[in-house]
C-alpha positions in Angstrom: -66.1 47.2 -41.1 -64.1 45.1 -43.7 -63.6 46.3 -47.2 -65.4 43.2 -48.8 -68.3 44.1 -46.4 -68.3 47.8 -47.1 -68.5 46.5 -50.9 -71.1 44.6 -50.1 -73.0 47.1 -48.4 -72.5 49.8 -51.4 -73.7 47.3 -53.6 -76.8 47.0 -51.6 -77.5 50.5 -51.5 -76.9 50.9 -55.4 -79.6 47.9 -55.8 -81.7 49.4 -53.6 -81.9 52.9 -55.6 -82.0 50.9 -59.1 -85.1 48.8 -58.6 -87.0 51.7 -56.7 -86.7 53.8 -59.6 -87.9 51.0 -61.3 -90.7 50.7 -59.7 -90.2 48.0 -56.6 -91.1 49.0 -53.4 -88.8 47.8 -50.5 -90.2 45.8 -48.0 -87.1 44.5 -46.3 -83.0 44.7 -46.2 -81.0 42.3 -44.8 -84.0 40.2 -43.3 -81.4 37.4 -41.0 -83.2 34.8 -39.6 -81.1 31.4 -37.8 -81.4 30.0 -42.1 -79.2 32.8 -43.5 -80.1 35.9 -44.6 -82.3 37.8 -47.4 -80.5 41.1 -49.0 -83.5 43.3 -50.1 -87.4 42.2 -49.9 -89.1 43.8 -52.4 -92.8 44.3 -54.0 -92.9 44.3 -57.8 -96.4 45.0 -58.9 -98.0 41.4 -58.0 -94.8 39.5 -56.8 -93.1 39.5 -54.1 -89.0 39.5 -55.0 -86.4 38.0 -52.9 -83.4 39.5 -54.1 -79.6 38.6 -53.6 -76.8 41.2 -54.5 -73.4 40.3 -55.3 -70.7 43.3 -56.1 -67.3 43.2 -57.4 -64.9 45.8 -58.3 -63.7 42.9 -61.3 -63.9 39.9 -63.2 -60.9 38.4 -61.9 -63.2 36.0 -60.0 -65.8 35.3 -62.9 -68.8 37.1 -62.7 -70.5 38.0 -59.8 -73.4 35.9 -59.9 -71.0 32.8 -60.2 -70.5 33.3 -56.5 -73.8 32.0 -55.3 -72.8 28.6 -53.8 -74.9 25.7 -53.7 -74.4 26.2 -49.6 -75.7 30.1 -50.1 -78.2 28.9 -51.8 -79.5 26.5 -49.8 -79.4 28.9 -47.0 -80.9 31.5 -49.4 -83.6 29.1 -49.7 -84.1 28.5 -46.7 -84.4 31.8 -45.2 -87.6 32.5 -48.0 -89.5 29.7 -46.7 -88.7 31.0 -43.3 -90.0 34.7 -44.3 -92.7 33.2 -46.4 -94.3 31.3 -43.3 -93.3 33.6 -40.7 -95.3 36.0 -43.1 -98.2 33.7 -43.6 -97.7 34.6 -47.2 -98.2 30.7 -48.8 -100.2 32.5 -51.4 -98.7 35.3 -52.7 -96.2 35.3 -56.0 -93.1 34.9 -55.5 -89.8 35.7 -57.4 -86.0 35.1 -56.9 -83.4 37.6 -58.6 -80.4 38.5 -58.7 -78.4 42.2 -59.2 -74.9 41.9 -60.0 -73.2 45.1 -59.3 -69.7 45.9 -60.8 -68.0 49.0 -59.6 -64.7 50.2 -60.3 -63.6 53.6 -60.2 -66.5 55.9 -60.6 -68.2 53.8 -63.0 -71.3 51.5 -62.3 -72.3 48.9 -63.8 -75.9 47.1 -63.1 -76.9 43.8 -64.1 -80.4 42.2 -62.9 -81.2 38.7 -63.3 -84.7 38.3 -63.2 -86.4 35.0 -61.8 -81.9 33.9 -61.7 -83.1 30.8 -59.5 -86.6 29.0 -60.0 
């Protein structure tokens, strides 16, 4: 495996214990579908989160976040309304985040972006 995509997958996993023990329950990881792919599917009380993680070990790049294309996130997009109808869930709430997660050394940093794209 690459480093970038062992980053990426540490990143995951950190996001994935951070919103449990906040409360989410996982419903998904790395849903892939022919549209793109969809990091971690979660359940948040009445909504159901699409989430995107992007890790960095700096800010040499700008901020994490910042690397959400406009071609990721069309594929992003693209890949919920796949899930959403593949799922039959038309009806159900829906939310978009995003969890920037900044390691370097020992030291974590965590920074969710609630409802990042609308």
């Amino acid at each position: 495996m690459y480093q970038n995509q062992e980053l990426g997958k540490l990143g995951e996993d950190i996001a994935t214990n951070y919103i449990i023990k906040k409360g989410y329950k996982i419903l998904y990881r790395n849903f892939e579908c022919k549209q793109g792919e969809i990091d971690i599917i979660a359940k948040d009380k009445n909504e159901i989160v699409f989430i995107e993680v992007k890790t960095r070990t700096d800010m040499s790049y700008g901020e994490a976040s910042e690397a959400i294309t406009i071609f990721k996130l069309k594929h992003l997009l693209n890949s919920i309304k796949y899930f959403i109808y593949k799922n039959n869930l038309e009806n159900e709430f829906i939310r978009i985040d995003v969890i920037e997660v900044y390691i370097k050394n020992e030291d974590i940093k965590i920074n969710h972006i609630k409802k990042a794209i609308e």
